[in-house]
C-alpha positions in Angstrom: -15.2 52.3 -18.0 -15.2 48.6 -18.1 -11.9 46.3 -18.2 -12.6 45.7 -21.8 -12.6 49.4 -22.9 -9.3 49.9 -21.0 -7.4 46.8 -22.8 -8.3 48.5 -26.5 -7.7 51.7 -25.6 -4.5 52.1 -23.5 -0.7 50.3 -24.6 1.2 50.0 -21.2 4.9 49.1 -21.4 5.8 45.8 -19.4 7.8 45.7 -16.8 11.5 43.5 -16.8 13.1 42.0 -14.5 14.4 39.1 -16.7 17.0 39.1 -19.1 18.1 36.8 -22.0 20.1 34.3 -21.7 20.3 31.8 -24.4 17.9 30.3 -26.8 18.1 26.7 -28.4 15.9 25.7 -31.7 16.0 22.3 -33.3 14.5 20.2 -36.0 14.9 17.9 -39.1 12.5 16.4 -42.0 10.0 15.7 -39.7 8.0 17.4 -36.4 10.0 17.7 -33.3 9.3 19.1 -30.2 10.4 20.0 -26.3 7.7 18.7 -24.5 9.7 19.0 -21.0 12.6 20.4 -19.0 13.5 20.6 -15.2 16.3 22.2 -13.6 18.3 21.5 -10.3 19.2 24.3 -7.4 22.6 24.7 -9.4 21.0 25.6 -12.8 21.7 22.2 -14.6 18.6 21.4 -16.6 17.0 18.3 -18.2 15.1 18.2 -21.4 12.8 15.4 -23.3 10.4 15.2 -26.1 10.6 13.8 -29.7 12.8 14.0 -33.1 12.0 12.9 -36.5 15.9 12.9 -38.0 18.9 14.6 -37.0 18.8 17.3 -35.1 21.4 19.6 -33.2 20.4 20.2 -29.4 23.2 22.5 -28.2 22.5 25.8 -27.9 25.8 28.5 -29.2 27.9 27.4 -32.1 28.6 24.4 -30.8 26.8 20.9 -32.2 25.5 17.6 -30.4 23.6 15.8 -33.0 21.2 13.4 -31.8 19.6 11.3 -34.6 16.0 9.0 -34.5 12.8 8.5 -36.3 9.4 9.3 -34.5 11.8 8.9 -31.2 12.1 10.1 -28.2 15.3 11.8 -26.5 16.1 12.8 -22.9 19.2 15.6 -22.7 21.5 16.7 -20.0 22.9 20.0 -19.6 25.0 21.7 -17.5 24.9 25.4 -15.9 26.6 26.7 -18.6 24.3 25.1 -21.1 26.5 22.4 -22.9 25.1 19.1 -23.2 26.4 16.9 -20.5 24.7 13.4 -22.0 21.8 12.3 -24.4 19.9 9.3 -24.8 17.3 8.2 -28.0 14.8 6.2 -27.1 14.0 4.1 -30.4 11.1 2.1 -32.0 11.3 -0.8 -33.0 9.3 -0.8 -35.6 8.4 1.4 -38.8 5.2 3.0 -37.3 6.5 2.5 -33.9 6.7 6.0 -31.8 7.5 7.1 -28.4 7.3 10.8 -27.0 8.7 11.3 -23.5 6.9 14.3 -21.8 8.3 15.0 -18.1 11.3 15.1 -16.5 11.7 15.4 -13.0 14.8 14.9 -11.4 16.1 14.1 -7.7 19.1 15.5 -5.6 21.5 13.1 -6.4 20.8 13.9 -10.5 18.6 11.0 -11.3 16.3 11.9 -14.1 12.6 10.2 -13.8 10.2 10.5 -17.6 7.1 10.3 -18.0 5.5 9.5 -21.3 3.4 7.8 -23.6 4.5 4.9 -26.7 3.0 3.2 -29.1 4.3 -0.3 -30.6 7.5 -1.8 -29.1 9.9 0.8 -27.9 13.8 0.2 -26.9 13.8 2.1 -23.8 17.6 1.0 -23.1 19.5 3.8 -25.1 23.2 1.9 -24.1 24.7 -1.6 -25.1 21.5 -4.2 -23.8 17.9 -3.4 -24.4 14.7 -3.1 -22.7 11.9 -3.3 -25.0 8.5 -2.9 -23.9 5.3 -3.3 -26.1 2.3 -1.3 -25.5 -0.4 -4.1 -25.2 -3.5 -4.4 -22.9 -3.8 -6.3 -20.2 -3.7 -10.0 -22.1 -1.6 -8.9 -24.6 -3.2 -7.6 -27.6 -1.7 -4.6 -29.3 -3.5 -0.8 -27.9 -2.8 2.8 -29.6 -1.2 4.3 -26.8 0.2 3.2 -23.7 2.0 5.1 -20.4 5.1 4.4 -19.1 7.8 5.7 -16.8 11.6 5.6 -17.4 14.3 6.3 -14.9 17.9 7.2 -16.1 21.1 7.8 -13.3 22.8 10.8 -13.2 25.0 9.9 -16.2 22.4 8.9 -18.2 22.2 4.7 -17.5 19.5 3.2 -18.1 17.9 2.4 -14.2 14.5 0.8 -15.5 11.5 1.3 -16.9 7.8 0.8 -16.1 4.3 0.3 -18.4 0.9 0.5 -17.6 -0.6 -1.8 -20.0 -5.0 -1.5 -20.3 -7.3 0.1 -23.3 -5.4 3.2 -23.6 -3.0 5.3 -20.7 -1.0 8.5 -21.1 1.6 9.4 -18.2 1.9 13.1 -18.6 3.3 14.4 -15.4 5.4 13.6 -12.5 7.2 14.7 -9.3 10.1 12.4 -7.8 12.1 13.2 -3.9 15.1 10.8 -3.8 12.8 8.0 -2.3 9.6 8.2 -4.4 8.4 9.5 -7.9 4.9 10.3 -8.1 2.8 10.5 -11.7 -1.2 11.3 -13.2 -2.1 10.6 -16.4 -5.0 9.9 -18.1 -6.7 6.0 -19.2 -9.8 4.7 -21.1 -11.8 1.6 -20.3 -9.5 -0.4 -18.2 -5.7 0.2 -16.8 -3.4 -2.2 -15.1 -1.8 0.9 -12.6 0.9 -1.9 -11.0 3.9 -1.7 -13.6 5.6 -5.4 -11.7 4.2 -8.5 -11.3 1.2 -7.6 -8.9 -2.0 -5.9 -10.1 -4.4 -3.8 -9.9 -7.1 -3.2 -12.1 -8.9 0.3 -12.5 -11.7 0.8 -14.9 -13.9 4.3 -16.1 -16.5 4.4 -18.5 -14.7 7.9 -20.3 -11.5 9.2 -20.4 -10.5 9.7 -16.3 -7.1 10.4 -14.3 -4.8 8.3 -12.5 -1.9 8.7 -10.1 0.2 5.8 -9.4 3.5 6.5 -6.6 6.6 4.3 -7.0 9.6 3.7 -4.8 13.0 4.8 -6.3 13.4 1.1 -7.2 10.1 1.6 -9.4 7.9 -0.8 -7.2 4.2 0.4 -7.0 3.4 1.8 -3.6 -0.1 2.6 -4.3 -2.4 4.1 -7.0 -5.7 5.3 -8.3 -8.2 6.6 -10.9 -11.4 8.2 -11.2 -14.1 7.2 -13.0 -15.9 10.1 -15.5 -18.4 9.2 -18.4 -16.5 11.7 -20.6 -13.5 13.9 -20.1 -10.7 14.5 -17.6 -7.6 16.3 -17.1 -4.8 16.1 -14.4 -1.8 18.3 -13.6 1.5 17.7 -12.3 1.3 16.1 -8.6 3.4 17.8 -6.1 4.9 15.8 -3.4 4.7 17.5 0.1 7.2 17.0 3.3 5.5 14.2 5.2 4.8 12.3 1.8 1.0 13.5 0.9 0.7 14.2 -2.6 -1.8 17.3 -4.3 -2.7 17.5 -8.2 -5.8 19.2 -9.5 -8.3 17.9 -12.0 -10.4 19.9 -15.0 -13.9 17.5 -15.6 -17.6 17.5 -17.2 -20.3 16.3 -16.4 -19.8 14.2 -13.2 -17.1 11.8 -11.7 -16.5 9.4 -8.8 -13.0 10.4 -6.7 -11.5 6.9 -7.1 -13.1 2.9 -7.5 -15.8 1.2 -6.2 -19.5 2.0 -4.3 -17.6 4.4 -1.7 -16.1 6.9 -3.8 -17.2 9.9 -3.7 -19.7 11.0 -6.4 -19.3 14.9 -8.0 -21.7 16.5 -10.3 -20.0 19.4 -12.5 -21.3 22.8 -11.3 -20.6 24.5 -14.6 -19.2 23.5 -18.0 -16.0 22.5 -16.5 -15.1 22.5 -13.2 -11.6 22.2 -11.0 -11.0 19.8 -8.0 -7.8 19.9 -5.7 -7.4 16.8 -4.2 -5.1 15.7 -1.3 -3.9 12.4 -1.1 -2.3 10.8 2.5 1.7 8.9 2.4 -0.1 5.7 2.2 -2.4 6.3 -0.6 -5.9 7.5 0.8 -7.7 10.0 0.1 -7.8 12.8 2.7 -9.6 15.3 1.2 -11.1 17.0 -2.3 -12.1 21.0 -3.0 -14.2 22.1 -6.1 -13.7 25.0 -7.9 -17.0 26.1 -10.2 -18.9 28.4 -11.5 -22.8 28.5 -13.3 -21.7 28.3 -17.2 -17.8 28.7 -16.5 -15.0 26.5 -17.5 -12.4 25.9 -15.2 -9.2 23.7 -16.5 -6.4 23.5 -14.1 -3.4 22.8 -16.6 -0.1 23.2 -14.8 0.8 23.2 -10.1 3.8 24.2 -8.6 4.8 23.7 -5.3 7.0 26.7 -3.4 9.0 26.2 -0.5 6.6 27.4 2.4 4.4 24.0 0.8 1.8 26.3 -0.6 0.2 25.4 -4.1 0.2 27.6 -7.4 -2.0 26.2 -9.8 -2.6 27.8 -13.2 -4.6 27.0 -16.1 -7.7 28.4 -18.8 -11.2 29.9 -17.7 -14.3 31.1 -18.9 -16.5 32.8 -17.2 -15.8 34.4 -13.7 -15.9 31.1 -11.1 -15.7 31.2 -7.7 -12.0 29.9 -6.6 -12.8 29.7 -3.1 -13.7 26.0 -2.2 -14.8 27.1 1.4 -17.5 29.7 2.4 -15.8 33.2 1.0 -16.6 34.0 -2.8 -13.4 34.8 -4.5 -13.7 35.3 -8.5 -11.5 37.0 -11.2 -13.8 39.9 -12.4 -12.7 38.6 -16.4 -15.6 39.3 -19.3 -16.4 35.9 -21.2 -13.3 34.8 -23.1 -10.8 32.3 -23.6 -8.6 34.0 -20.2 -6.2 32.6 -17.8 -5.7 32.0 -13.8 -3.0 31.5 -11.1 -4.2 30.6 -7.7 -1.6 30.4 -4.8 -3.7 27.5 -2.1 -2.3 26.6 1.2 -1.6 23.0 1.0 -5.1 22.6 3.2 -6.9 23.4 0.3 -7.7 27.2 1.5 -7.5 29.8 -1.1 -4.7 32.7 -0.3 -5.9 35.0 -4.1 -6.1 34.3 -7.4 -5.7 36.3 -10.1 -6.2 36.5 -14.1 -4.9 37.3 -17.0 -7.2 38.3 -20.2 -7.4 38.4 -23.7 -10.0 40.0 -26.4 -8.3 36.8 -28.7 -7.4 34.2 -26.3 -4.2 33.8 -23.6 -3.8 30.2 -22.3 -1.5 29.1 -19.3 -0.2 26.0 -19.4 3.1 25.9 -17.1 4.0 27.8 -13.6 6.6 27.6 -11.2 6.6 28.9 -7.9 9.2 29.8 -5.4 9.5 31.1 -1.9 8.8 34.9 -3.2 6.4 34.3 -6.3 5.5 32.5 -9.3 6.3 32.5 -13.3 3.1 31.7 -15.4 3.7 30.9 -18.9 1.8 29.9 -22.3 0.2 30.9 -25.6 -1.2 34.2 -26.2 -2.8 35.1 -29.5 -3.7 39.1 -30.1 -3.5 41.6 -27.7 -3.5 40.3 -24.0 -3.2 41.8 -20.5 -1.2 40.4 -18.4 -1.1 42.5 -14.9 -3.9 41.1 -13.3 -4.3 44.8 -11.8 -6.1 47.8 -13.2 -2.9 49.0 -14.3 -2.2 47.3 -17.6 0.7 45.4 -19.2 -0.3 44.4 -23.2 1.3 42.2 -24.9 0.3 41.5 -28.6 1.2 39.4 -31.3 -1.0 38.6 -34.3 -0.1 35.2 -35.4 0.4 34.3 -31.7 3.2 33.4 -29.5 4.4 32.4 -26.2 4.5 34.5 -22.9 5.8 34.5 -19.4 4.4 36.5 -16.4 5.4 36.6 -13.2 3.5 38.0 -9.8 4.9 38.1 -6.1 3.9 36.1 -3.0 1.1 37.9 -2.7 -0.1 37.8 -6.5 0.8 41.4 -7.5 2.3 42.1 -10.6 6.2 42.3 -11.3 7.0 41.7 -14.8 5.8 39.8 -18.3 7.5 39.0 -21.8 6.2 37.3 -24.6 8.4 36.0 -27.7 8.2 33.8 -30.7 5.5 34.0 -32.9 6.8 37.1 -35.0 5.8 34.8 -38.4 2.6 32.5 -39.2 5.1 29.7 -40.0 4.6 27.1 -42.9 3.1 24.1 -40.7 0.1 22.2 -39.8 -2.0 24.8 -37.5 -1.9 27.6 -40.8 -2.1 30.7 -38.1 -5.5 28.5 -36.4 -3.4 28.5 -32.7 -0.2 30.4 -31.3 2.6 29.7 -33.8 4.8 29.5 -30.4 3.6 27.3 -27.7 4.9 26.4 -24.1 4.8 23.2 -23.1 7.3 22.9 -20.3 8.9 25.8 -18.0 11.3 25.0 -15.0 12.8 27.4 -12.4 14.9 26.6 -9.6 14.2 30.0 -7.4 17.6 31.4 -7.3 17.4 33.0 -10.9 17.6 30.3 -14.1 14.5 30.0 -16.0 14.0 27.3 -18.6 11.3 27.4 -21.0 10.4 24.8 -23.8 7.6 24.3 -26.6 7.1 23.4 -30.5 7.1 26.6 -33.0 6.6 27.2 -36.5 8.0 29.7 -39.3 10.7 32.5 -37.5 10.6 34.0 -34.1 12.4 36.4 -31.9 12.8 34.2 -28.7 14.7 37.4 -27.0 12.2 39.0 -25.0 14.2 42.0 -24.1 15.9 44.8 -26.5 17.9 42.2 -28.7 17.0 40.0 -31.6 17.4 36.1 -31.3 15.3 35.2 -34.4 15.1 30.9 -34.4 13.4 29.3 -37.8 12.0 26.1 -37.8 13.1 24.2 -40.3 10.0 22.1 -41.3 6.3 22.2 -40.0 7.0 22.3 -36.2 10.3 22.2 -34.7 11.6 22.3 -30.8 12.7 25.6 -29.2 14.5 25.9 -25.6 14.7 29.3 -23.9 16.9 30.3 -20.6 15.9 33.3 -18.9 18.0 35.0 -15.9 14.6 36.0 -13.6 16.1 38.9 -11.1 13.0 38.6 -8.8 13.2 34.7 -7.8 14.4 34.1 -4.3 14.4 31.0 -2.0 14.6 32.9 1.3 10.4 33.3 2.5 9.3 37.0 2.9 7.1 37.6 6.0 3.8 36.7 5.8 1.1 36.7 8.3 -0.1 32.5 8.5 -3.6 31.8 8.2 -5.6 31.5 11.0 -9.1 30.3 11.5 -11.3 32.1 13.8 -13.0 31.0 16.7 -16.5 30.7 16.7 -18.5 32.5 19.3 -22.0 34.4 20.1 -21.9 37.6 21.6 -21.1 38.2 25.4 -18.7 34.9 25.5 -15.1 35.4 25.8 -13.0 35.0 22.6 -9.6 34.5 21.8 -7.3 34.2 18.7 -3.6 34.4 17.8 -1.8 36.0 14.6 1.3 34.8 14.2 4.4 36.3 11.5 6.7 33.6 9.5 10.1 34.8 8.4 10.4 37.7 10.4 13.3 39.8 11.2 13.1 40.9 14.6 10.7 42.5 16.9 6.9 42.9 15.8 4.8 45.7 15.3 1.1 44.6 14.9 -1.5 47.5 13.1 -4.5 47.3 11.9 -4.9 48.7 8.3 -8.5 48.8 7.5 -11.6 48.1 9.6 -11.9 47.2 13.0 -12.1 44.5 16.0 -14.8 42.9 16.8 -16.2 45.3 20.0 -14.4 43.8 23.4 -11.5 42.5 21.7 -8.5 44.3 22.6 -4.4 43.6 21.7 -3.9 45.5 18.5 -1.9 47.7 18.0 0.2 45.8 19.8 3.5 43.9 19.8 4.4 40.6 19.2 7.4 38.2 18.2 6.5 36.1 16.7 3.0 36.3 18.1 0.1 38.5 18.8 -3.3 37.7 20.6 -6.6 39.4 20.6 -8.6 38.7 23.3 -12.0 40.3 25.1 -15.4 39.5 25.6 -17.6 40.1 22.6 -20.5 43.2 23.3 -22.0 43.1 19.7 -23.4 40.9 17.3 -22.2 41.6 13.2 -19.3 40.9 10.7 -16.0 42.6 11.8 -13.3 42.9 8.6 -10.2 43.5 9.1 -6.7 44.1 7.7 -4.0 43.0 9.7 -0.1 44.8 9.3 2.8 43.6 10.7 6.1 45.1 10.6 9.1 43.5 11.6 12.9 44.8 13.1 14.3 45.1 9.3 11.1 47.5 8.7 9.6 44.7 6.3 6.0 44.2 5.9 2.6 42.4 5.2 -0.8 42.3 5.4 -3.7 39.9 5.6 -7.5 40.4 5.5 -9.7 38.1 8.4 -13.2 38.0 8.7 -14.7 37.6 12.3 -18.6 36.5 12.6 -20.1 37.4 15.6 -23.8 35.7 16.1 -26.8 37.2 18.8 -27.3 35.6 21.7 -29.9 32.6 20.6 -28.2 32.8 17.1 -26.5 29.7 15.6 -22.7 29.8 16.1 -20.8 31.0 12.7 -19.1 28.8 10.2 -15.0 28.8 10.7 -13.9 31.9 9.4 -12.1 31.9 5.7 -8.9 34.3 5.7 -6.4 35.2 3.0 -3.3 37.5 2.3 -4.1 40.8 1.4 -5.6 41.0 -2.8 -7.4 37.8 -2.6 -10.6 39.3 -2.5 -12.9 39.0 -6.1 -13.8 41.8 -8.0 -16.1 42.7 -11.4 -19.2 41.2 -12.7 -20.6 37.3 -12.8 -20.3 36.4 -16.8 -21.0 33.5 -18.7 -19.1 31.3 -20.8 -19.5 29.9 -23.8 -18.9 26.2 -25.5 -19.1 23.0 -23.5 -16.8 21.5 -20.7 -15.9 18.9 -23.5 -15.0 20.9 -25.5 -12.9 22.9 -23.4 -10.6 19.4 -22.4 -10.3 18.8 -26.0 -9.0 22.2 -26.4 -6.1 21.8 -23.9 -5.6 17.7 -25.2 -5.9 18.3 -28.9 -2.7 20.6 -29.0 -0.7 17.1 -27.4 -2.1 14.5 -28.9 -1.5 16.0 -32.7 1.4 13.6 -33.0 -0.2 10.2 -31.7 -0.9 8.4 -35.0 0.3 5.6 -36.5 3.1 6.2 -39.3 3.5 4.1 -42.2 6.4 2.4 -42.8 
């Protein structure tokens, strides 16, 4: 019985381990909207987006009434969710708009935005002013133009940065408490040095950049593809020695930064994914494609955990293969409009991925991981599954609405919710899309969970047994959601790390070492399922933190394996390994892919439908509904 059959026939009751917190919904005469939040290890949290009239942004029976027209606000609250400061960020003009997207924040509380304007905007909320104008590169007047705004930890203006050229869009950012890093997207030509120097990038299409600042908002470096149609980036996540990873949907073909020497990609399928790894000072140190024959593959959120590994989660079609090395590692999802989450080391090696399905369609389009798992959340509409195991976990809402799923360090299912969406709503999208959308989620590992998004007509934003119905007020107002989530944790469970295996022919000595993270003790090493190769020896064995197979190899094949390990406190994990061994006169194997236990692919090869264009416009169209020019 096929995947399919099962979702219609059978109504399994989600797990929860999340409760409600507190829910937030505000809007005027016009369309306003959360478009971002983060949060700091305390639970303070950070807000921004856009208001068209005066609207109340404290959540409870309290008020803080914020007031501006086709503006752009940036909020502080504090653990207990009372707004600590807010800033308006105000057009000049009549016409004149700004919508901040991003917030990231460091550790001493300064808040970094990322966003897009058009016209002349006063980016200095206090006494002076800071106007910018978003204008080319000579001057003359564009329709939309990036920029990146830093406020202290009381809310004081710091400065604020434009990247004048044809069109730009900064839509996401990371910052550390010496750099902020941000991609976004540009047409034709873009200026990517905000101060007096330059430097000119230029794409025949619509391509991603990535510029990295200093804390003083001095460029460090920066640059941009070049794609003859369509491209997407997600957030960039900032590792310990200063490298910086993002991921990229694109069709057709693209070149991996400017000139003759960049490297030159041909899209596999409709759409497909690249991970790409940046060094401290700028270069590029390595890229990884994600594709599949007819499949779309749009990457549309990362998250970075504590161990430095990658979640990245986003739309697919089709069933492509996530592994960017030699292993073939799919989804098993029928044609649809599904979802993903992959967890990557930060070398670009797959650990699993997983999916999440939908006869209607179910579209990711935030995660955030920590040291024991990751929260996916986004727009469902209809019935969708959301345990990316046989077992099931449905979910179903008619007129569509938001959800939030969350799997464990090792991509197995723990819990899912969805809310909103209970109405069809009065607005612009008339029951066409989810009438709940996420646009933002933050999560700081130790329990708070902040989610953000426009919504239309009434919802119940509780996801648990109570009722907290929010209505928007006119077509598409703001809504802010605070989950408690009972399974985040920012202690590392014990893991097994990757290895690669040595490669060797038969009758030579081999030699390879397994090593446990986070363990609690002494070391019990098992194997689970299959075997050796024949000659090795030193499992079962022990080991802290350390075990070594060793031998000399008496037979050619492929030897998988599961590797256990069991530490002192009697916790546990697994990983699978592959070990080729050639003939003698054979050609020494490839290095050997390996992965935590689960990351292997499963179900049939199916096509997808539509073209990669059409697929970024589907993810873009939902932002860029509110850049055009208002009349006065």
């Amino acid at each position: 019985m096929t995947r399919l059959l099962l979702l219609l026939l059978t109504c399994a009751a989600p797990l929860a381990a999340q409760t409600y917190t507190d829910s937030l919904a505000f809007g005027d005469i016009g369309e306003d909207t959360a478009y971002g939040v983060a949060m700091d290890a305390q639970g303070n949290t950070w807000a921004c987006g856009k208001l068209d009239g005066t609207v109340d942004i404290q959540p409870g029976a309290s008020a803080y009434n914020i007031t501006g027209f086709y503006a752009g606000y940036v909020a502080s609250y504090d653990a207990a969710r009372d707004v600590q400061w807010a800033s308006v960020l105000e057009p000049v003009n009549p016409g004149d708009w700004v919508i901040p997207e991003m917030p990231a924040v460091d550790s001493s509380g300064n808040v970094y935005i990322a966003g897009r304007f058009y016209g002349s905007v006063d980016f200095d909320p206090g006494a002076g002013q800071a106007i910018e104008q978003a204008t080319d590169q000579t001057g003359n007047p564009i329709n939309c133009c990036a920029f990146l705004l830093k406020f202290d930890a009381s809310g004081g203006f710091q400065w604020v940065r434009s990247f004048h050229g044809d069109w730009s869009w900064a839509t996401r950012l990371a910052a550390t408490d010496t750099r902020v890093c941000a991609t976004g997207l540009y047409t034709g030509s873009c200026d990517l040095d905000p101060g007096a120097g330059t430097l000119d990038v230029t794409t025949a299409g619509a391509s991603s950049f990535v510029v990295m600042l200093d804390s003083n908002g001095n460029l460090l470096w920066g640059d941009a593809n070049d794609s003859p149609v369509l491209e997407t980036a997600t957030a960039p996540a900032i590792l310990a020695d200063g490298s910086v990873i993002f991921a990229n949907g694109y069709a057709q073909s693209i070149d991996l930064g400017q000139g003759s020497g960049a490297p030159h990609l041909v899209c596999g399928g409709n759409v497909d994914m690249l991970i790409v790894r940046y060094d401290p000072a700028g270069a590029l140190q390595w890229f990884k494609e994600i594709q599949g024959a007819g499949c779309n593959v749009v990457p549309t959120a990362l998250s970075q955990n504590q161990q430095g590994d990658i979640y990245i989660a986003g739309t697919v079609r089709g069933d492509p293969d996530f592994d960017p090395d030699a292993g073939v590692v799919g989804t098993g999802l029928s044609t649809g409009d599904n979802s993903f989450v992959a967890r990557y080391r930060n070398d670009g090696g797959l650990e699993w991925v997983r999916g999440f399905y939908s006869a209607q369609s179910v579209s990711a389009f935030a995660c955030a991981g920590d040291a024991t798992g990751v929260v996916v959340a986004g727009s469902m509409t209809g019935a969708a599954d959301l345990n990316p195991a046989w077992t099931q976990a449905i979910h179903t809402l008619s007129t569509g609405g938001a959800f939030a799923v969350r799997l464990d360090f090792d991509g197995n299912y723990q819990w899912s919710v969805n809310f909103g969406g209970t109405t069809t709503g009065t607005g612009a999208s008339n029951a066409t899309q989810a009438t709940t959308q996420v646009y933002g989620m933050a999560a700081n590992g130790t329990g708070d969970l902040l989610l953000c998004g426009p919504f239309e007509g009434t919802g119940d934003f509780d996801p648990g047994a109570g009722t907290a119905d929010l209505t928007a007020v006119a077509g598409r107002d703001g809504w802010m959601v605070w989950l408690n989530d009972a399974d985040a944790s920012q202690t590392p469970p014990l893991q097994i790390a990757a290895s690669t295996l040595a490669q060797v022919i038969e009758g030579e000595p081999v030699s390879a070492d397994f090593t446990a993270l986070n363990a609690d003790g002494a070391c019990t090493w098992t194997l689970d399922l299959g075997s050796l190769p024949p000659g090795v020896t030193g499992i079962p064995g022990m080991g802290t933190p350390t075990v070594t197979a060793a031998g000399t190899t008496t037979a050619s094949g492929l030897y998988n394996f599961r590797l256990r390990v069991t530490d002192g406190a009697n916790n546990t994990a697994t990983r699978d390994f592959t070990w080729k061994i050639t003939s003698q006169g054979g050609t020494p194997p490839n290095p050997t892919d390996d992965r935590a236990h689960g990351s292997d692919g499963g179900g049939c090869v199916a096509g997808a439908g539509g073209t990669g264009l059409l697929a970024l416009l589907a993810l873009l169209l939902p932002l860029l509904w509110f850049s055009r020019r208002r009349t006065a």
